[in-house]
C-alpha positions in Angstrom: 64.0 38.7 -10.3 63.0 34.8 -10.8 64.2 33.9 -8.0 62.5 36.9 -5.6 59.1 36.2 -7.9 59.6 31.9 -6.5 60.3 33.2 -3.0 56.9 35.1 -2.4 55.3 32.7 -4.6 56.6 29.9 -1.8 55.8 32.4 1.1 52.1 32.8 0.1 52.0 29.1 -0.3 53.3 28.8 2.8 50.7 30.8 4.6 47.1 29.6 2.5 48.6 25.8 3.8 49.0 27.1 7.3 45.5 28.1 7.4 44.3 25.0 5.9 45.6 23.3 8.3 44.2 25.0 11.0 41.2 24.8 9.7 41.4 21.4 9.1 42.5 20.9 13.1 39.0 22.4 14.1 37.0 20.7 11.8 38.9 17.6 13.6 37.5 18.6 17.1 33.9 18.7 16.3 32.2 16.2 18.4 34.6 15.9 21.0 34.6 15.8 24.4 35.3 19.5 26.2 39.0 19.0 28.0 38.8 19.5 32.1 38.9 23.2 32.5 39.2 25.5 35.2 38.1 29.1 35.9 35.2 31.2 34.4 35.2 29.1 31.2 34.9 25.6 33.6 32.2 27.3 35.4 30.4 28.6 32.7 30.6 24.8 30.7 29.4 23.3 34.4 26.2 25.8 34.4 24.9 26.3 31.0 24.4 23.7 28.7 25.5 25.9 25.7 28.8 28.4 26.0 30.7 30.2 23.3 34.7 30.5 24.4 36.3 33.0 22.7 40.0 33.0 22.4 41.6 36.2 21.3 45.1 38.1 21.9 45.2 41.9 22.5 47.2 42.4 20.0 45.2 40.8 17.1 43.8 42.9 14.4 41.8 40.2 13.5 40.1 40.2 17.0 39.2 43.5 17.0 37.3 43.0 14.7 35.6 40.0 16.0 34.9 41.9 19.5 33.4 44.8 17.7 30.2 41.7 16.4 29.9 39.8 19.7 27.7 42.6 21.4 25.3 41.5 18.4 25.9 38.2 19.6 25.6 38.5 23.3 21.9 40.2 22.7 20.5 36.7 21.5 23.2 34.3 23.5 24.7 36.0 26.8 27.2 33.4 27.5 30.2 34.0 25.9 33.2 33.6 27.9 36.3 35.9 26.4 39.7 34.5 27.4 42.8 36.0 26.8 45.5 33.2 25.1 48.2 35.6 26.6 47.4 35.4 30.3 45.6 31.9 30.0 47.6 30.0 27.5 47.0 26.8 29.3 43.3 26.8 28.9 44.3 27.9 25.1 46.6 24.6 24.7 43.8 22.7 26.2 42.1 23.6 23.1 44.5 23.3 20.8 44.0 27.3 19.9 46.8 28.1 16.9 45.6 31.1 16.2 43.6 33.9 17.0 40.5 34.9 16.9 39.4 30.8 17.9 35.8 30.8 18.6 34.4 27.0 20.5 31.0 26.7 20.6 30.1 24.2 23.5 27.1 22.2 23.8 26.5 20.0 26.8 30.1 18.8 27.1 31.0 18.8 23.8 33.0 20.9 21.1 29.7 21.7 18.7 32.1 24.1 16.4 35.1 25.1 15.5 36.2 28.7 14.6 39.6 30.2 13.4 39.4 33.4 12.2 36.5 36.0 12.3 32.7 34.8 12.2 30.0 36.6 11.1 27.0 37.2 14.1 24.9 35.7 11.8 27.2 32.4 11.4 27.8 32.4 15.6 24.1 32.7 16.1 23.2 29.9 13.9 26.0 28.2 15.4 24.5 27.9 19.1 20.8 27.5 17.9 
């Protein structure tokens, strides 16, 4: 019974460090210049000085929930560029997305913020003001 008790004890562990360090990987990025990208995202980062990218898998709980809060989003900021890390995983390397929901808010060139997980409209918004 000890031993089962250290295991999930080391398994939770596990998983709060994982997410630390992901977090701590997007923090990193702030600042920094957007990679070379191609496709609706490179256009969108070429046209507008501010984009949100959005990186999500279809089979994330997690982003389901996030999608059902970007129409909320989209009525004060329309340009939010979804992209699927299953049929675009390259443009998901580029930015170093570990898990999903990521959310990259863009700002003339630049990675402005960093999100893993789900963000409140309220948090986006602020986020691209």
């Amino acid at each position: 019974m000890e031993a089962l008790l250290i295991a999930v004890f080391a398994f939770f562990l596990f998983l709060f460090g994982m997410q630390f360090v992901i977090k701590f990987k997007g923090r990193r990025l702030r600042g920094k210049e957007v990679p070379p990208v191609k496709g609706k995202l490179g256009t969108a980062i070429r046209k507008h000085p501010k984009v949100i990218a959005y990186f999500f898998s279809p089979t994330c709980n997690a982003c389901r929930t996030q999608e059902r809060y970007l129409p909320k989003v989209q009525e004060v900021f329309p340009h939010i560029v979804r992209i699927n890390v299953r049929t675009d995983p390259d443009t998901a390397q580029q930015f170093q997305v570990m898990g999903t929901p990521t959310t990259v808010v863009i700002e003339n060139g630049r990675i402005k913020e960093y999100f893993v997980g789900i963000v409140s409209p309220r948090d986006l918004i602020r986020a691209v003001e």
